[in-house]
C-alpha positions as CSV (number, residue, x, y, z in Angstrom):
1,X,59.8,149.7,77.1
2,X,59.6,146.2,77.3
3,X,58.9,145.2,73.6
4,X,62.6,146.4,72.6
5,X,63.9,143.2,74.3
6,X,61.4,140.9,73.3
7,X,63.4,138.0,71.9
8,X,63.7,137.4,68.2
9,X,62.4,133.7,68.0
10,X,65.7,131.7,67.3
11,X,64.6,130.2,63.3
12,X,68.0,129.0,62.8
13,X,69.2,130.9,60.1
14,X,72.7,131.0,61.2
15,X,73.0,127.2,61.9
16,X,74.8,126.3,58.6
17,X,77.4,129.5,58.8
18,X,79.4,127.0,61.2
19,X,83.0,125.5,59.7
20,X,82.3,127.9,56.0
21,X,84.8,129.6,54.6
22,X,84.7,133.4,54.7
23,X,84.9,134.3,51.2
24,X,86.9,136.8,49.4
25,X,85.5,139.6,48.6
26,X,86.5,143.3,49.4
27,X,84.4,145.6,50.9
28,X,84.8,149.4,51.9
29,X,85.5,149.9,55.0
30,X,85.7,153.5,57.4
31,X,88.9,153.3,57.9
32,X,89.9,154.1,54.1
33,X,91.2,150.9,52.2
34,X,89.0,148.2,51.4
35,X,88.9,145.2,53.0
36,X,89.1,141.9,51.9
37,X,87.1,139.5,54.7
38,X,88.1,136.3,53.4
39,X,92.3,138.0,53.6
40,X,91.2,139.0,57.4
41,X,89.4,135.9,58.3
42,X,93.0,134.3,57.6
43,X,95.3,136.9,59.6
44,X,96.8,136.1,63.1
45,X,94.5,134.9,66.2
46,X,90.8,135.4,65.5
47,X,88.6,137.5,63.5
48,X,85.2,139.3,65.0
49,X,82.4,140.7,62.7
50,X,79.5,141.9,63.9
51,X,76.9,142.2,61.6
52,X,74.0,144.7,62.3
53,X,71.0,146.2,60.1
54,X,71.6,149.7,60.0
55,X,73.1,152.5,63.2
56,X,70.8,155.3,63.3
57,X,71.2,159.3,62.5
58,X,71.4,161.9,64.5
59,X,69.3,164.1,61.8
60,X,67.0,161.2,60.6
61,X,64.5,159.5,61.9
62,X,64.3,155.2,62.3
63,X,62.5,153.7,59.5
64,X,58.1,153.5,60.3
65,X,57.8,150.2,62.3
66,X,61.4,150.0,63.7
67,X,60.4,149.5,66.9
68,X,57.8,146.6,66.5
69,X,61.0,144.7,64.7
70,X,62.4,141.9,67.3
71,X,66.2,142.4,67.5
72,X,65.9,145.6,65.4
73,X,66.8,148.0,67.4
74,X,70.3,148.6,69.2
75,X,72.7,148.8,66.8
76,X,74.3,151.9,68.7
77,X,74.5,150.3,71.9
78,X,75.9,147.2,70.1
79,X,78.7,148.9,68.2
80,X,79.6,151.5,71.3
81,X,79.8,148.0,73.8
82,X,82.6,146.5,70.9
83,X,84.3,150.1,71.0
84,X,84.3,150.2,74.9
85,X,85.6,146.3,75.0
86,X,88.1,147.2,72.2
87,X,91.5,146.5,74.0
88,X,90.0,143.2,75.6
89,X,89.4,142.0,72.6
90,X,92.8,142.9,71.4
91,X,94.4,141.4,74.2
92,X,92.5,138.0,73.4
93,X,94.2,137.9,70.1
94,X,90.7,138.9,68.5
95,X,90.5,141.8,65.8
96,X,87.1,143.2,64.9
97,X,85.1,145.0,62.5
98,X,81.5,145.7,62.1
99,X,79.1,144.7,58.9
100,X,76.3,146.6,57.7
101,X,74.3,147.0,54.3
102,X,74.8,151.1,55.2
103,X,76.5,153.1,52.8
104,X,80.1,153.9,53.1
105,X,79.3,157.5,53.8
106,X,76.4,156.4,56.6
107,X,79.0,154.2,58.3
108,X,82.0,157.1,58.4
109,X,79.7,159.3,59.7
110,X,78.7,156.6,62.8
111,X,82.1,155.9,63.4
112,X,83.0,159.5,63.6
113,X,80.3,160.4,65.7
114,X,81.3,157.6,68.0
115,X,85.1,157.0,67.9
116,X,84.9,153.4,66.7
117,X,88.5,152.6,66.3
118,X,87.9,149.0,64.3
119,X,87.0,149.0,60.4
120,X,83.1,149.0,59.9
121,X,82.6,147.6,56.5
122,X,79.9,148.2,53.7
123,X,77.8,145.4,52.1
124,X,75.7,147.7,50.2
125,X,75.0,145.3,47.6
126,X,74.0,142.1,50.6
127,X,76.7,139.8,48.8
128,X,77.1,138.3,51.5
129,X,73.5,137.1,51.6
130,X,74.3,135.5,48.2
131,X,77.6,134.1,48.9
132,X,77.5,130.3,50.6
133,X,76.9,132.3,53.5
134,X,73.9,133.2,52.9
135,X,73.7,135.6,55.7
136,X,70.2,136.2,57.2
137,X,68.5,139.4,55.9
138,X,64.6,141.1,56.8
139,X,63.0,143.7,55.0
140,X,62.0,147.4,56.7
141,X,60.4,150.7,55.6
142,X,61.3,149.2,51.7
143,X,64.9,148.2,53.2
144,X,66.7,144.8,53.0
145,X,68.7,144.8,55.8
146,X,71.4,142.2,57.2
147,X,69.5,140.6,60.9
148,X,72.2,141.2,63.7
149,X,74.3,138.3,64.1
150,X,77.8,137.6,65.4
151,X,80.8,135.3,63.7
152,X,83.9,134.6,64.9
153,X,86.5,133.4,62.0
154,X,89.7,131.6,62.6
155,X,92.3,130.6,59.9
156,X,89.5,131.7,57.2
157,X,86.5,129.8,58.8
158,X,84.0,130.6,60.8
159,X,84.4,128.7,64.1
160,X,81.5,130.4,66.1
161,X,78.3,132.0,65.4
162,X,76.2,133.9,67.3
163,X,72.4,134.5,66.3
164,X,70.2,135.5,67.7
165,X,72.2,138.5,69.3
166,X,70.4,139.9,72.8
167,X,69.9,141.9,74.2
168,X,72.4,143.9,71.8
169,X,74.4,146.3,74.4
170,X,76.1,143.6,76.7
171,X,76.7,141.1,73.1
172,X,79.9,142.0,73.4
173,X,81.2,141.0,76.8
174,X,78.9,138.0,75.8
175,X,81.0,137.4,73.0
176,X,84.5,138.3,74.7
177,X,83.6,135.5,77.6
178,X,83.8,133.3,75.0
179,X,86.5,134.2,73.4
180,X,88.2,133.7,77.4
């Protein structure tokens, strides 16, 4: 169906997330500890996030009016294309983990379900919409949810930013070319 990949009008609302700090603040994460972004953001090589609005479930349907949201959809896709690329990724000195405003118990059930051998962390409460990042959100079914967007952090900044993200399942080789 052709309106799943219509293109999200690019408004800019990643523009300013270029040369920002990631900021410290710890988040759970599916693979037990909590993580503390800004703490990655400044570990060896490069850090990928990939932020996303929500992965669906297998026993619940998407929220009314999913479908008509540009860039909404494909969040599955998106995270099994990271999963898939995994290794590359490693072997370009990249480490990544995955964003959401899902809970804790949503995401460990996705990455069960899927393998996803990376960290997908939980930003329940949006902070990082009210951080200096101010990280783009939309509203869905009575949802704030985080708009899929891509950084890349290096030495604690963000060096590269990619918004909008599409079509969602080949963002990742997208992003790994770059990284090349």
């Amino acid at each position: 169906m052709v309106h799943h990949h219509q293109l999200p009008p690019d408004d800019h609302a990643a523009d300013h997330l270029v040369g920002l700090e990631v900021p410290h603040i710890k988040f759970p994460a599916t693979t037990g500890r909590g993580i503390d972004l800004g703490e990655a953001a400044r570990g060896d090589g490069r850090l990928v996030v990939y932020v996303y609005p929500r992965t669906g479930r297998p026993d619940e349907p998407s929220p009314p009016g999913w479908d008509d949201i540009p860039g909404a959809r494909g969040c599955t896709p998106e995270s099994c294309a990271f999963r898939d690329l995994s290794r590359e990724f490693a072997g370009r000195g990249a480490r990544l983990m995955g964003l959401s405003a899902q809970s804790p118990a949503d995401q460990r059930g996705f990455a069960e379900r899927e393998h996803i051998p990376y960290p997908l962390l939980s930003d329940a409460a949006l902070e990082l919409a009210r951080t200096e990042l101010r990280l783009p959100t939309f509203e869905a079914a009575g949802l704030l949810l985080y708009r899929r967007l891509t950084f890349v952090a290096r030495d604690g900044r963000i060096e590269k930013v990619f918004h909008p993200v599409l079509p969602p399942d080949t963002h990742a080789g997208e992003v790994l070319r770059w990284l090349a």
